[in-house]
C-alpha positions in Angstrom: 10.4 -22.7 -9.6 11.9 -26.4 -9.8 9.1 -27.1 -12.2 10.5 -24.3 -14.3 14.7 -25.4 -14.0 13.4 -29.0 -14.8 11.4 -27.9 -18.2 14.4 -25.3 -18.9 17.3 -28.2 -18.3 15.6 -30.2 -21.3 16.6 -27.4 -23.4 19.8 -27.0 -22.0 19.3 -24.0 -20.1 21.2 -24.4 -16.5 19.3 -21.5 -14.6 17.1 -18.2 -15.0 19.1 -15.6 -13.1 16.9 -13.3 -10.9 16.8 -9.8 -11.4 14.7 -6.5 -9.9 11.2 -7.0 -11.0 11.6 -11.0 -13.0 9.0 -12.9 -11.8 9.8 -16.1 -14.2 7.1 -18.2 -12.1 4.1 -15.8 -13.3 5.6 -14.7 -16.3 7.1 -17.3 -18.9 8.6 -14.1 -21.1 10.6 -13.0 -18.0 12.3 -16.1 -18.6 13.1 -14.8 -21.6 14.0 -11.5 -20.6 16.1 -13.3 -17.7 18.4 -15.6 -20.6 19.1 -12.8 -23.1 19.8 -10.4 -20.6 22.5 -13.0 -19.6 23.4 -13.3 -23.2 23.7 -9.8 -23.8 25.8 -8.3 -20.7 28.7 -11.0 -22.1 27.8 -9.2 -26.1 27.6 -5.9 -24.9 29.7 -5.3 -21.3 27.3 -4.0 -19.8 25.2 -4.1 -16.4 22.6 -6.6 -17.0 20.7 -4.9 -14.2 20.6 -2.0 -17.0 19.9 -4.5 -19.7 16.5 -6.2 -17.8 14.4 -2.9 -17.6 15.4 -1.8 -21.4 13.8 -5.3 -22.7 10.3 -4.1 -24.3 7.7 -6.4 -25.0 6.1 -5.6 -28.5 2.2 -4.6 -29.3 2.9 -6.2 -33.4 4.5 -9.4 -32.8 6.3 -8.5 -36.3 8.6 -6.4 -34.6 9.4 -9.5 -32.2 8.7 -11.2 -29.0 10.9 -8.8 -27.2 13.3 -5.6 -28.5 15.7 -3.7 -26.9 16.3 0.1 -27.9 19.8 0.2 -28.0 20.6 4.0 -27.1 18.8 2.6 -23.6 21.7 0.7 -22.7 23.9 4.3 -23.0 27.1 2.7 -24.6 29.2 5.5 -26.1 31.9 5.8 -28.8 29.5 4.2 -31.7 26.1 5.2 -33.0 23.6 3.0 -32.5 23.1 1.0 -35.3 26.8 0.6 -35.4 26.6 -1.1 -32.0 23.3 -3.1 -33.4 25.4 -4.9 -36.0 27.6 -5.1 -33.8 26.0 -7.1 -30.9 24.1 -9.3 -33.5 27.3 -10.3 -34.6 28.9 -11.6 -31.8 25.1 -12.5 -30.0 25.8 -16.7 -29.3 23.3 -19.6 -30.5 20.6 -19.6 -28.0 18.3 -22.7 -27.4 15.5 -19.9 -26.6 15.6 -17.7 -28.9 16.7 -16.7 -32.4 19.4 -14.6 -33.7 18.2 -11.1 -33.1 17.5 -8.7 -36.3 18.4 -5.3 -36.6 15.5 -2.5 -37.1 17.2 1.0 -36.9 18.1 1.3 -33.2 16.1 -1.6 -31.9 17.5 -5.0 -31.3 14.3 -7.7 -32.3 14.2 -10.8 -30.5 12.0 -13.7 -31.6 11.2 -16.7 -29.2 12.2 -20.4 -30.6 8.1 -21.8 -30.5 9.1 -25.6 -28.9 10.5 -24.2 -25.8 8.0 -21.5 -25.8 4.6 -23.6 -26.1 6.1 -25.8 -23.4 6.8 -22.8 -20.8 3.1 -21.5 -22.1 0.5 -23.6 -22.8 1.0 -26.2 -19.7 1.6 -23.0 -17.3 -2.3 -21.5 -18.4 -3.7 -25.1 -18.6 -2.8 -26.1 -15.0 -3.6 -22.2 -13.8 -7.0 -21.8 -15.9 -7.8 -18.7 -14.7 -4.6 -17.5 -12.8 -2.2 -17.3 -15.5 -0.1 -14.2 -15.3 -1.4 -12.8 -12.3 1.5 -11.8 -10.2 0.9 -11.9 -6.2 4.1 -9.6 -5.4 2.5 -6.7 -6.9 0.1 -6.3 -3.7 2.7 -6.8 -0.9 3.4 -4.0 1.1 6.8 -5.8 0.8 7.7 -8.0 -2.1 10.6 -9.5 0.3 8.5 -10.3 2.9 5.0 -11.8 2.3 4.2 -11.8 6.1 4.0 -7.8 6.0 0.8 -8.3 4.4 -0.9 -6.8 1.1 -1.3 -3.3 0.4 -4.9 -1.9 0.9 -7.2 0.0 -1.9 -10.5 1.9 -1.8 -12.1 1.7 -5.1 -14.9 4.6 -4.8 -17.2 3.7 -7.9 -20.7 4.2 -9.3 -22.2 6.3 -6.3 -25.8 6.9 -7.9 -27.9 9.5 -6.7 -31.0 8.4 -4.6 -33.0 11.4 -6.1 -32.2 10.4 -9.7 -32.5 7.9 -12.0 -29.4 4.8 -12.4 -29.0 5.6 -16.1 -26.4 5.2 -19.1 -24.1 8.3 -17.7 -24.0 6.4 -14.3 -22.8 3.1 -16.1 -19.3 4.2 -17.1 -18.1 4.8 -13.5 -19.8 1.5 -12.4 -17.8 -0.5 -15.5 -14.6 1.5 -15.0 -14.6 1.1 -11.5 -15.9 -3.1 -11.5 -13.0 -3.5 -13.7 -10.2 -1.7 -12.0 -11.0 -3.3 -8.4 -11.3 -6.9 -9.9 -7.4 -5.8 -11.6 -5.9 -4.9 -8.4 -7.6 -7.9 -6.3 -6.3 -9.7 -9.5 -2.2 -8.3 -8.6 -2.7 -9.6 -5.3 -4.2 -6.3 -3.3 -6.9 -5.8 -1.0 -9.5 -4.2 -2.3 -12.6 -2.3 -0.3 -15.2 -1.9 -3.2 -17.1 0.9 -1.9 -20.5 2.8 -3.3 -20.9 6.5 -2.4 -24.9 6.9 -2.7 -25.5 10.5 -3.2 -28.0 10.6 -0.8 -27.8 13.9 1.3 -28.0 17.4 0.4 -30.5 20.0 -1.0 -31.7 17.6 -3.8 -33.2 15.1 -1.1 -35.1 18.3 0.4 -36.6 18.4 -3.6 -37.4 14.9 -3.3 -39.3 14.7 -0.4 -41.4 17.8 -1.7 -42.2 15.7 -4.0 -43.4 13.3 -2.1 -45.9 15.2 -0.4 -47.4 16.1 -3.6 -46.6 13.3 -5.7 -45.9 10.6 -3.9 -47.9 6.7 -4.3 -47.1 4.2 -1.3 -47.8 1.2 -3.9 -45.7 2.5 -6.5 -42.4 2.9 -4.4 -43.0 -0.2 -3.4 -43.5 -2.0 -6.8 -40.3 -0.3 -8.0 -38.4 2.3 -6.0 -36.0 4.3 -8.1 -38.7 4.5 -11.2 -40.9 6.2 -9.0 -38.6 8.4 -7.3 -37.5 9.2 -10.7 -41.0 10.2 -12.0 -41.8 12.5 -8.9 -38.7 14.4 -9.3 -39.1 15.1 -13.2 -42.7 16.6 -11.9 -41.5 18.9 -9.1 -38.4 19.9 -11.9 -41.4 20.9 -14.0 -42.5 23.8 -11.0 -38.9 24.0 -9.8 -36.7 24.1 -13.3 -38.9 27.1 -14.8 -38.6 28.7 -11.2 -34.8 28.4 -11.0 -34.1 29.6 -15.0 -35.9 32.9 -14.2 -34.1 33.5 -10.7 -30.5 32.9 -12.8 -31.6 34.6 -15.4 -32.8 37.9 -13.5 -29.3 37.4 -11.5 -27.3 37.5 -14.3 -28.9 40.6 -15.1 -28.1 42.0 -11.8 -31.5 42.4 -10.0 -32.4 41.2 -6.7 -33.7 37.6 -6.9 -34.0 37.8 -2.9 -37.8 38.0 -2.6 -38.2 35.6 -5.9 -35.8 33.1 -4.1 -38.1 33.1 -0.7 -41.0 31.9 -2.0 -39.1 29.5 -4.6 -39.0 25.7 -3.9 -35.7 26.2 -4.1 -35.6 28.1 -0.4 -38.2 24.9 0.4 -36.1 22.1 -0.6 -33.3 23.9 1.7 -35.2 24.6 4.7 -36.0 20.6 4.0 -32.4 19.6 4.0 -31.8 22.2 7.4 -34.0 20.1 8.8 -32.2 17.1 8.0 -28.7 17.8 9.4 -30.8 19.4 12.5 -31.8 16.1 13.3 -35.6 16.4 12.4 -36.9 12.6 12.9 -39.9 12.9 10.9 -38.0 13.8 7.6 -35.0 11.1 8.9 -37.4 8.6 8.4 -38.6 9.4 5.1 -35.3 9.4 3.7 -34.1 6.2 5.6 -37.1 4.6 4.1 -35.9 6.5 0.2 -32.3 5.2 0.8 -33.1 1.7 1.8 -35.4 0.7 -0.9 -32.9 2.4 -3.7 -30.3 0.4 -2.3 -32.1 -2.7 -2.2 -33.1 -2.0 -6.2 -29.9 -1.1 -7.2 -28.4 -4.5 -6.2 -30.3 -6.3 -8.5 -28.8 -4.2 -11.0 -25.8 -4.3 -10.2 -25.7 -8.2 -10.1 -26.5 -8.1 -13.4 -23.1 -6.1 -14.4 -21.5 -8.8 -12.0 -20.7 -5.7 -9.6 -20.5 -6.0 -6.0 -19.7 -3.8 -2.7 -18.4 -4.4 0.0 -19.4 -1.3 1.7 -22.8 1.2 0.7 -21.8 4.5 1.8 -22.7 7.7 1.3 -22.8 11.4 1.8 -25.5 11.2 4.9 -23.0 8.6 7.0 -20.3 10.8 7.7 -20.1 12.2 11.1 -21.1 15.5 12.1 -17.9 15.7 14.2 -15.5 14.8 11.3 -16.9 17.8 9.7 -16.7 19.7 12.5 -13.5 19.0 13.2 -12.2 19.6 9.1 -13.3 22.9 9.6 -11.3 23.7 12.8 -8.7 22.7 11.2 -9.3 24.8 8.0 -10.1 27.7 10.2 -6.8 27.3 12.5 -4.3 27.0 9.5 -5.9 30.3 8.0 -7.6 28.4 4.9 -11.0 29.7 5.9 -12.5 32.9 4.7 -16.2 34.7 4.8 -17.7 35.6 1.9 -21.1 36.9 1.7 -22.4 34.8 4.7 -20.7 31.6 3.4 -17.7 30.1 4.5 -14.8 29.9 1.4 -11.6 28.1 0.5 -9.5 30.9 -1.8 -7.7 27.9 -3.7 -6.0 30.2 -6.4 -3.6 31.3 -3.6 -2.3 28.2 -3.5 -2.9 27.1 -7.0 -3.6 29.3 -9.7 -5.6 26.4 -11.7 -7.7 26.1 -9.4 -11.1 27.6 -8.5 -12.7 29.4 -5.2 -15.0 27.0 -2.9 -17.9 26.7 -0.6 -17.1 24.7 2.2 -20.3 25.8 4.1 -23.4 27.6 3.0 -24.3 31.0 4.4 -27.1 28.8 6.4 -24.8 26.7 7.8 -25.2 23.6 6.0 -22.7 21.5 4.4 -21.9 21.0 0.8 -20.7 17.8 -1.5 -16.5 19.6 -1.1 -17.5 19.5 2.9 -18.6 16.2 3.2 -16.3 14.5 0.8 -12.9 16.4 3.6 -14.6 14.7 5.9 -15.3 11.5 4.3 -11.5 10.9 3.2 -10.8 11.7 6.8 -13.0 8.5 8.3 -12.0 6.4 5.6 -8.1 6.4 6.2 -9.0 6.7 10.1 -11.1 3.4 9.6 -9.4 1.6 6.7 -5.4 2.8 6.6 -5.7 2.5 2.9 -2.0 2.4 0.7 -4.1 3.7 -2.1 -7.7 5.4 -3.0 -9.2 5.5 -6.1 -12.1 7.7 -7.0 -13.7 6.5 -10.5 -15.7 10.1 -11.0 -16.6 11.8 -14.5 -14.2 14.2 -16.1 -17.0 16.9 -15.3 -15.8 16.9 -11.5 -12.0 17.4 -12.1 -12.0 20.8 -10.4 -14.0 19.6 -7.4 -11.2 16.4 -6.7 -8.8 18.8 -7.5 -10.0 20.8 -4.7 -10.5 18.1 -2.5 -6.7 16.9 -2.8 -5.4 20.6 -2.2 -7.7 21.2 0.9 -6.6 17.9 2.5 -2.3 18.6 1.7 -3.3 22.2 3.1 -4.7 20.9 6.2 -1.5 19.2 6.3 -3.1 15.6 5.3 -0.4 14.7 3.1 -0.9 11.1 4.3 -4.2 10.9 2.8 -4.0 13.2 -0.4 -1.0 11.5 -1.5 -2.8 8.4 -2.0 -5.7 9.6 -3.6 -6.1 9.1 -7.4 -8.8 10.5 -9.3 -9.5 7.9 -12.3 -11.7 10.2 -14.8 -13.7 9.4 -18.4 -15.6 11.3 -20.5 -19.1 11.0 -21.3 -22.1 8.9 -22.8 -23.7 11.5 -25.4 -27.1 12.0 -26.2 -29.0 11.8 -23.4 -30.1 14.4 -21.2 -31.2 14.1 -17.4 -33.6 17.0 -16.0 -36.8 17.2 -18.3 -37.5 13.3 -18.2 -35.6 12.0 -21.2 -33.5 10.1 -19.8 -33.4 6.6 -20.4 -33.4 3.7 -17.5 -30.4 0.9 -17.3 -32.7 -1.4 -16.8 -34.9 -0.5 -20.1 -31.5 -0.1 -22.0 -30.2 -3.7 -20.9 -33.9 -5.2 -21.4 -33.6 -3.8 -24.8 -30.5 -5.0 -25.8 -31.0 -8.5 -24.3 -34.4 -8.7 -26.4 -32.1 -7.6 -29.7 -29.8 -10.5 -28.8 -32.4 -12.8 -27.9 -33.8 -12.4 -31.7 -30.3 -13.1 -33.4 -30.1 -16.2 -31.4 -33.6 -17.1 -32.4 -32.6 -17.0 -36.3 -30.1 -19.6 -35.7 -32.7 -22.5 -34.6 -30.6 -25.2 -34.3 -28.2 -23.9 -32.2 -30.7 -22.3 -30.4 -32.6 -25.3 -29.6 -29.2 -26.6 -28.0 -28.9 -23.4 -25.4 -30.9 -24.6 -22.1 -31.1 -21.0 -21.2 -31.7 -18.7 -23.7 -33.1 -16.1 -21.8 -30.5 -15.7 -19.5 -28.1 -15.9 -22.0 -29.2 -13.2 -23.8 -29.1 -10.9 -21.1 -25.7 -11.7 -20.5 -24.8 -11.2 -23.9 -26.8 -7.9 -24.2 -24.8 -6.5 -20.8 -21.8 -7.4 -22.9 -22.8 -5.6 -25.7 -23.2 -2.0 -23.4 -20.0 -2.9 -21.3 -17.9 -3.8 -24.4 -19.1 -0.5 -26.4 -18.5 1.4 -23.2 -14.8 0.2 -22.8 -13.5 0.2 -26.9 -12.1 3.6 -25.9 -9.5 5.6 -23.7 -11.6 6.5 -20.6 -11.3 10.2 -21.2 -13.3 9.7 -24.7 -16.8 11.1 -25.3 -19.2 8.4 -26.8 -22.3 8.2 -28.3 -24.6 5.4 -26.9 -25.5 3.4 -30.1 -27.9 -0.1 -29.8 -27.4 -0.7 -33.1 -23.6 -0.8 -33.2 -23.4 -2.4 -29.7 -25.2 -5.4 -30.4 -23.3 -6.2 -33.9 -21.4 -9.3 -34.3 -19.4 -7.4 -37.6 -15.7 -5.7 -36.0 -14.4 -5.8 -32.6 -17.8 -5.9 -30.4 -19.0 -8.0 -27.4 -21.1 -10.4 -29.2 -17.6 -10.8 -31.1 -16.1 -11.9 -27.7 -18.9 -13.8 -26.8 -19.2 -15.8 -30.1 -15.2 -16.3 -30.1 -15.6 -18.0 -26.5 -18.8 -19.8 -27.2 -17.1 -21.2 -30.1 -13.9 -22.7 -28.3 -16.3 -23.9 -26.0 -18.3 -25.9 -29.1 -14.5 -27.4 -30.1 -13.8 -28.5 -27.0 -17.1 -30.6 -26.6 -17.3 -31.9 -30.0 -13.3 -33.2 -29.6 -13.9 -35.8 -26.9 -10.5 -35.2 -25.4 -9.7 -35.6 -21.7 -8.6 -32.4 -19.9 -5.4 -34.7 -18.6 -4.3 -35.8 -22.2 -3.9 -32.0 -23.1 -1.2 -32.0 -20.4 1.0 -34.4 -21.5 0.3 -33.5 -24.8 3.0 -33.4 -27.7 3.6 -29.6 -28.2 6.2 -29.5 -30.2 4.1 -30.6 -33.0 2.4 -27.5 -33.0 6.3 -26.2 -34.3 5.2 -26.2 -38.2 2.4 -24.1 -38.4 2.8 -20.3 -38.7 -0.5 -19.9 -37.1 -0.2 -22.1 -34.0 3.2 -19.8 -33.8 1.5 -16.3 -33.8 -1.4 -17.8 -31.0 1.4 -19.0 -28.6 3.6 -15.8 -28.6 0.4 -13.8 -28.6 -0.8 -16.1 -25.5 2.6 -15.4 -23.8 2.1 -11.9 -23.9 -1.0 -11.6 -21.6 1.0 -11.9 -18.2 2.6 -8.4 -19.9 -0.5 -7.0 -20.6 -2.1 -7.6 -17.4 1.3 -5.6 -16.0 0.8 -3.0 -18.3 -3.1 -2.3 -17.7 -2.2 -1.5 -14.0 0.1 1.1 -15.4 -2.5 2.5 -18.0 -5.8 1.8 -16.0 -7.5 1.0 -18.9 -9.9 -1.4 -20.0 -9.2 -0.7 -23.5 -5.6 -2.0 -22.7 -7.0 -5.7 -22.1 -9.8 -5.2 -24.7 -7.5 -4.6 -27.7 -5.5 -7.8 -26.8 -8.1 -9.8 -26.4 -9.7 -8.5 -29.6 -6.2 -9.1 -31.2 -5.7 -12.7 -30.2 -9.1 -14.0 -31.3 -8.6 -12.4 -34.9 -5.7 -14.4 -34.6 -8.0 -17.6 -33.8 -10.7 -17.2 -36.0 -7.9 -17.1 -38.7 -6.7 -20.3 -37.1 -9.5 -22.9 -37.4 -9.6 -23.2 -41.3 -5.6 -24.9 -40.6 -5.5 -26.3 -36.8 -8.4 -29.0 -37.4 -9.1 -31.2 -34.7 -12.0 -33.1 -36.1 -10.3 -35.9 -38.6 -6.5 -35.2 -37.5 -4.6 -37.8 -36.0 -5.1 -37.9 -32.2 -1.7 -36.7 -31.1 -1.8 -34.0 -33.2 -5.7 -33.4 -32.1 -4.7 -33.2 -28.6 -2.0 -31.0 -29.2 -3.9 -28.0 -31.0 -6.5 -28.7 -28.9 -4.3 -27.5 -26.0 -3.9 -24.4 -27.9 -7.6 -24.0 -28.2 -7.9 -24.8 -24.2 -5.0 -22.1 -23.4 -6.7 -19.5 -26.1 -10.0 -20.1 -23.6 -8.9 -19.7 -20.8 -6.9 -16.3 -21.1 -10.2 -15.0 -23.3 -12.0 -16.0 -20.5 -10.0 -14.4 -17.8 -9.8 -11.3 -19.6 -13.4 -11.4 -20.1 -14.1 -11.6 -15.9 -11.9 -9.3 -15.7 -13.5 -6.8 -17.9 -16.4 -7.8 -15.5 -18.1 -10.1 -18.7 -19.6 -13.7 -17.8 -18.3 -15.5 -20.7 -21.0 -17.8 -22.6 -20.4 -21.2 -23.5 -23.4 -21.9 -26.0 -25.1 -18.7 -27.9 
């Protein structure tokens, strides 16, 4: 903070007052908000811990740096635009900022550029790839660092051993990379953790077919793909089996001697004999789970994902079940129903639907496990918050989940549960062996990227790792597609449009970082002469303006995305700000400008890197530096 009085006393500014929520070290722009709330409790009278939280920042930076709606300040007697004039009017000269306009209701406020780029640029050159993040925003206690940080479980990806990692899988492992890296970015600790769907009935399928199907040296050679293929085969005895027996229910006949001999009843008696104990079928799937671990790694290094715990449906506790189900039973939640053991939800909540919380065998079921799961983690972890980064297709079941647990009188753990939905990748299906590998999809991809490279052979011939880097550039292309829209959208899975470098793609990104990268090397300029740089002679250009106060923004967006949980939040900006760069280079030359003036925008070009690269890693991208 003494930095930031010392830079502020050269404009004439004496102090920033503090208020709830200003955090003017992190966030140049709250120094802003700080000084014309100051300015504006002596215009307007009132409380200028009202004024603060009525400051907006702005998405167009036409409508201004900042604007205030002035019905938020509740000032009665005049109509708003009245009071507007009004305030502009008597609103004093400001070394910070400019008189503010009038739009409608809205105050505008635009930021004076010299004090701006000198609050800005030297705050994300010196930071690199800290700029913005805020630290108090995972305290338990913002007044009090020594209470420690607050404590999230990000449940994400959770593929199932019995089927295939595939596109559909992806979006929960993006959505989920990118929201633990943004609360271990706001200062929280975050418990990345993998919940393998590797228990229940579908595991008594596999290992049927293994016995028929199954080839020691291909599980060995790769796992998952073979899994994968013995599964579509025994679907090809089982899927025909199970039509006939829905089919012949729905027309109200008794399925029971049909179901007997299924290999549906054989895939159950498998998994009975699992949660008996059996060691023989133990060690078959120990040996399954293992090995799909193991592969799935390597795959998720590739997406620069990483866990810090693999669990899954087979490691909770018998006893935690047990005990769930007491508890159900004691508070009256429990109910029979046709040998099975029910939760009647619509009692409680008429949006909700009936469910199995133990099969009329005995067995447990996904909603069983799951009670008992959130159970263990709070008892082990004493999370502040738990995230589970599931499909839109399971709303009703973590709806059910969070009633049960408040029902059972778990308030402390549902109350800190989230589910963080999406929608889905289209056009590809998963039971009759269509579906398409990760692996194959990124290998594809990377080979698409690896031939646009190719037809650019001089710079090609300057990238030492070409292969590499067109891996890294196809994973961008998948990710980027995957995160252009809200969450809850459907999309369709298109190569073609994925790996474009025409519109807001990530071989756009890519080539937009690569670039600054290419201006940086061919300027000669030593990282400490951008420092002491002359900013203020970046003042004239209208273009250096809009690339500052779009710069300036990122600390907001980054405070906004953990409101929204969105990747498309940080996408769009970034998107945004390199338009405004590419628009840029034609007037901000480096090469044959004097060498003051070449350091200077060359600053710009060093700040407009390293928040593009930050929100790239963020996004879970590696950003390129040749391509």
């Amino acid at each position: 903070m003494e930095d930031l009085r010392k830079k502020l006393a050269t404009f004439h500014v004496a102090d920033v007052p503090k208020y709830p929520n200003s955090y003017p070290e992190y966030n140049p722009v709250d120094v802003y908000r700080s000084h014309i709330t100051e300015l504006l409790a002596g215009v307007t009278g009132v409380d200028p811990v009202t004024i603060y939280p009525a400051l907006q920042w702005t998405q167009t930076l036409d409508k201004g740096d900042l604007v205030l709606p002035v019905p938020a300040l509740r000032v009665k007697g005049k109509k708003p635009p009245e009071l507007a004039a009004e305030w502009v009017a008597k609103f004093p000269e400001s070394p910070l900022v400019e008189k503010p306009t009038v739009a409608g209701t809205f105050l505008q406020f635009f930021f004076k550029l010299v004090p701006l780029s000198s609050l800005v640029l030297p705050a994300i050159l010196s930071s690199k790839t800290g700029f913005g993040l805020n630290p108090t925003n995972g305290l338990k206690d913002a007044t009090d660092p020594a209470k420690g940080k607050k404590r999230i479980i990000v449940d994400f990806s959770s593929p199932n051993i019995a089927k295939p990692f595939h596109a559909g899988h992806l979006r929960s492992t993006i959505i989920g990379g990118f929201l633990a890296n943004l609360y271990e970015g706001a200062g929280w600790e975050v418990i990345r953790m993998n919940y393998l769907g590797d228990w229940g009935t579908q595991f008594g399928m596999l290992a049927l077919a293994w016995e028929m199907y199954g080839n020691e040296e291909a599980l060995q050679r790769d796992p998952i793909a073979h899994l994968y293929d013995i599964y579509v085969e025994i679907n090809k005895l089982h899927g025909p089996e199970h039509d006939l027996i829905t089919e012949k229910k729905k027309a109200g006949e008794d399925t029971t001697e049909l179901f007997e001999k299924s290999w549906g009843k054989k895939a159950q008696g498998y998994f009975k004999r699992m949660e008996d104990g059996d060691e023989a079928v133990l060690a078959l799937w120990r040996r399954f789970r293992e090995a799909s671990i193991e592969r799935y790694k390597k795959t998720y290094a590739r997406l620069n994902i990483r866990y810090d715990v693999y669990s899954g449906e087979s490691q909770i506790k018998k006893e935690s079940m047990e005990a769930a189900m007491e508890t159900l039973w004691a508070k009256g939640l429990n109910e029979e129903s046709n040998g099975a053991v029910i939760v009647d939800l619509p009692k409680y909540n008429k949006k909700l639907d009936k469910c199995r919380v133990l099969k009329a065998d005995g067995t447990t079921l996904y909603l069983t496990r799951d009670i008992g799961a959130a159970g263990e983690r709070y008892e082990k972890y004493r999370f502040d918050k738990m995230i589970y980064v599931v499909a839109m297709a399971q709303d009703m079941h973590l709806a059910q989940l969070f009633k049960i647990l408040e029902l059972m009188g778990r308030d402390d753990i549902s109350s800190r549960c989230q589910h963080i939905n999406f929608g889905m990748v289209q056009g590809m299906s998963t039971r009759k062996g269509t579906v398409r590998f990760l692996d194959d999809i990124l290998r594809e991809v990377g080979e698409k990227m690896h031939e646009v490279m190719r037809a650019n052979g001089n710079k090609y011939a300057q990238v030492d790792n070409p292969d590499e880097v067109a891996d890294i550039l196809g994973i961008t292309s998948v990710m980027v597609q995957d995160m252009s829209g809200k969450r809850i959208n459907n999309y369709e899975f298109s190569i073609e449009r994925m790996t474009s470098f025409e519109g807001d793609t990530g071989p756009y990104l890519q080539y937009a970082h690569a670039r600054l990268c290419s201006i940086t090397r061919r300027a000669g300029i030593p990282p400490e002469d951008l420092l002491a740089a002359d900013l203020s002679l970046l003042a004239d250009s209208s273009h250096a303006a809009l690339l500052i106060r779009s710069l300036a923004q990122w600390p907001d967006v980054y405070a906004n995305t953990l409101k929204t949980l969105e990747p498309v939040t940080v996408l769009m900006y970034l998107f945004k700000m390199t338009h405004m760069l590419s628009s840029s280079y034609d007037h901000l030359k480096i090469v044959g400008s004097e060498r003051e003036l070449a350091a200077a925008r060359l600053a710009l070009y060093e700040a407009a890197r390293a928040v593009l690269g930050q929100g790239m890693r963020l996004l879970g991208l590696t950003p390129v530096e040749r391509m």
